[in-house]
NUBAZA-897971 format. One line per field, with one value per residue (C-alpha): residue number from 1; residue in three letters; chain; z, y, x. Coordinates in pm, whole numbers. Each point is the difference from the previous one (the first is absolute). Layout:
BEGIN
resi	(NUM ...) $
resn	(ALA ...) $
chain	(A ...) $
zz	(Z ...) $
yy	(Y ...) $
xx	(X ...) $
// end
This chain:
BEGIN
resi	(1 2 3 4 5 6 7 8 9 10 11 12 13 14 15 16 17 18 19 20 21 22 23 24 25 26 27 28 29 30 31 32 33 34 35 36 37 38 39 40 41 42 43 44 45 46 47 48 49 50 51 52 53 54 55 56 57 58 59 60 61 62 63 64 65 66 67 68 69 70 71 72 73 74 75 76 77 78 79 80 81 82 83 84 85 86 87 88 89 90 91 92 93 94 95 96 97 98 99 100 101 102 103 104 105 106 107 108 109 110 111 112 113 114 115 116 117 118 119 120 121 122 123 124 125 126 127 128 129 130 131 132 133 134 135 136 137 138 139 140 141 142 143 144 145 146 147 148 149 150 151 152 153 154 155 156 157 158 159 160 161 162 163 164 165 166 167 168 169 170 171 172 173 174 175 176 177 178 179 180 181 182 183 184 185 186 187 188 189 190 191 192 193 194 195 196 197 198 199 200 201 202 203 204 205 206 207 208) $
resn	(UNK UNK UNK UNK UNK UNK UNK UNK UNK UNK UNK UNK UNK UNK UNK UNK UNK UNK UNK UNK UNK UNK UNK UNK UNK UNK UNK UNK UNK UNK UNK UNK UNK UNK UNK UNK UNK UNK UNK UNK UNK UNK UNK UNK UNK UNK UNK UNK UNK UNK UNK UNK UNK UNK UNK UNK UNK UNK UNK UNK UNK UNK UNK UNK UNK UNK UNK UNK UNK UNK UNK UNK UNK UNK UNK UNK UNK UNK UNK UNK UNK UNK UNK UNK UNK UNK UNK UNK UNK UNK UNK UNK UNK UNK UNK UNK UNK UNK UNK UNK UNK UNK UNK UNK UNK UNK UNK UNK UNK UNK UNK UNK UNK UNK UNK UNK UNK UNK UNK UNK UNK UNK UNK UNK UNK UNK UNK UNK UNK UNK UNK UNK UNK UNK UNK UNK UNK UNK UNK UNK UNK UNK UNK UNK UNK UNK UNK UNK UNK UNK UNK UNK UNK UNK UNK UNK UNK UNK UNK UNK UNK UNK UNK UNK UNK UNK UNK UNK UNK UNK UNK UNK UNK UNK UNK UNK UNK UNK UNK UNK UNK UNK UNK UNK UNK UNK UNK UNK UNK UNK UNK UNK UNK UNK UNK UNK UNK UNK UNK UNK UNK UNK UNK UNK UNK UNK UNK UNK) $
chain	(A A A A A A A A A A A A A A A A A A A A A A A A A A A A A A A A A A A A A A A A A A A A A A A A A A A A A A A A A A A A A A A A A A A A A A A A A A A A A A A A A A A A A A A A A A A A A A A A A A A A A A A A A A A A A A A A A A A A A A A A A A A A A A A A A A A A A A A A A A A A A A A A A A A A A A A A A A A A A A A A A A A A A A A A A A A A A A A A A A A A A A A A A A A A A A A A A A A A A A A A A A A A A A A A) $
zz	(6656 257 90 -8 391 196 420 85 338 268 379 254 241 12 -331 -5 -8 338 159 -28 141 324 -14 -2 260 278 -19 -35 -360 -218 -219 -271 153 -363 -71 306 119 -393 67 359 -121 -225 268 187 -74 -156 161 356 61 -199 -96 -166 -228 85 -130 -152 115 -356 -249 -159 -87 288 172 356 233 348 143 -78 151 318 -3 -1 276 207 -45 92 338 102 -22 89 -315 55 -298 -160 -308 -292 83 344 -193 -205 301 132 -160 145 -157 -304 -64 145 -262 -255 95 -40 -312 -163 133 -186 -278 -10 -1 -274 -227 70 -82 -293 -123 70 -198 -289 -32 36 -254 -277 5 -223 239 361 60 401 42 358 276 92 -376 152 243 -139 139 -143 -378 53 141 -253 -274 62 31 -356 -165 157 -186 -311 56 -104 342 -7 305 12 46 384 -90 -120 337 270 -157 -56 -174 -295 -58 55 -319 -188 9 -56 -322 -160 89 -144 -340 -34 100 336 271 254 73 288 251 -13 382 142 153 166 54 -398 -181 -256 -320 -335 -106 176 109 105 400 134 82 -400 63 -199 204 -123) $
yy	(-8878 237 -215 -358 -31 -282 13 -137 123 229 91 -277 258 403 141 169 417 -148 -152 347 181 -215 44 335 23 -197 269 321 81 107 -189 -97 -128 -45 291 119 -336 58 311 -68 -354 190 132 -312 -252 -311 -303 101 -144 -323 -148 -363 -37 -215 -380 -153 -356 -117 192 185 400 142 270 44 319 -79 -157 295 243 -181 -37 407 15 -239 272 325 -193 -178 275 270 235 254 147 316 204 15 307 -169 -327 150 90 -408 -168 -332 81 69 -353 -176 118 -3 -380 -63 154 -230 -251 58 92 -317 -191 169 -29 -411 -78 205 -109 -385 89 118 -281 -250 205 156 358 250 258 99 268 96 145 118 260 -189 60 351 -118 90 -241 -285 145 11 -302 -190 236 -145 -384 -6 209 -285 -238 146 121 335 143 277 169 275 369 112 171 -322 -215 145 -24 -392 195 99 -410 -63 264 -167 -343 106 152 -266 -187 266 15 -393 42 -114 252 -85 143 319 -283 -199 -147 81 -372 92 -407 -101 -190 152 -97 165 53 122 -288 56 -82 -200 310 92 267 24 1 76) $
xx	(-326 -173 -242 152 189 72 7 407 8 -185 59 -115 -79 84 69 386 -252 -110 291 174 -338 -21 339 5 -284 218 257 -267 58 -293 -235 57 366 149 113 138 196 155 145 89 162 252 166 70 267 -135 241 -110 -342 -50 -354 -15 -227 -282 15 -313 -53 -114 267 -283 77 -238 114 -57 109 -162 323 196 -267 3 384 -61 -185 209 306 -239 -98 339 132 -232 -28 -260 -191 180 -105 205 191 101 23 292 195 43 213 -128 -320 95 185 -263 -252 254 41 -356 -21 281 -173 -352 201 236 -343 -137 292 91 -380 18 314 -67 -326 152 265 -280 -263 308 -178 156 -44 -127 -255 -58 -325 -200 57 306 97 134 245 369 180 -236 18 405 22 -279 161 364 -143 -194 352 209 -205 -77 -367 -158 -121 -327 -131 -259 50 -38 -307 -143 54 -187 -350 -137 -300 292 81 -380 -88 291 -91 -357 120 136 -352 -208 188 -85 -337 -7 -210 -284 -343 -47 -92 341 19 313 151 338 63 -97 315 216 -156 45 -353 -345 -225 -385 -35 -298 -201 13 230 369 284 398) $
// end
């Protein structure tokens, strides 16, 4: 269904979007940082630079990307890199591994939580959705995990990632068709839970 879900796992601190902005932003590449560390990353050679993925104490399928960020910013200062453009960028080879290091290392994240997800859960397929949705590398790499173990793998069309207002519409679709929509004077709550269905809020107002 749509509309049934279930929460398995989220980021304990930046999201993997934001990891590659502030990323990005240590080593004076524009915002956002996604698609430019992407292209730059295919140029560098991936065994170089080596990221471990971060261990959660308690075995649960959280994510978390701050360790590799600072590990990042560690390399720019010990060893002085100064912040280039992407044209420059291309020209240092250095540069080029470093971010293509960091971006097997989000992306080696991404795919073992995944993976250990879907050999705990027995999904029949994986579907990668958000901005990060559009990184190549991460729809290769996911794409070659779920093959290896029998799952259908679906990712959105470029076009589709870079907008959260396109997923936003979708899910709001499927809502509408079964009835579900809110008065003109929803309250927007950026901390409210994840929860399947609107619920009045103590100031009489519906919130989603």
């Amino acid at each position: 269904s749509y509309l049934k879900y279930r929460l398995i796992g989220k980021t304990r601190d930046d999201a993997a979007g934001e990891a590659y902005d502030k990323v990005a932003k240590l080593l004076g590449l524009p915002y956002p940082g996604g698609p430019v560390i992407d292209r730059l990353a295919a140029q560098g050679k991936r065994h170089v630079r080596r990221f471990p993925v971060a261990k959660i104490s308690d075995q649960s399928l959280d994510f978390s990307f701050s360790g590799i960020k600072t590990a990042v910013l560690r390399i720019v200062k010990e060893e002085g890199l100064e912040p280039l453009d992407e044209a420059q960028s291309r020209e240092d080879p250095a540069r080029l591994d470093l971010l293509t290091g960091f971006q097997e290392g989000v992306v080696k994240a991404l795919v073992l939580k995944t993976m250990a997800a879907a050999e705990s859960l027995k999904p029949r397929a994986i579907l990668l959705a958000g901005g990060v949705a559009a990184n190549s590398r991460l729809k290769e790499a996911m794409g070659a995990a779920a093959l290896e173990r029998g799952l259908d793998f679906f990712h959105p069309s470029l076009t589709l990632t870079t907008d959260n207002a396109v997923m936003i519409a979708a899910a709001g679709n499927f809502k509408l068709r079964r009835g579900e929509y809110s008065p003109y004077h929803l309250d927007a709550d950026p901390a409210l839970r994840l929860a399947p269905t609107p619920t009045p809020s103590k100031k009489g107002r519906w919130r989603v």
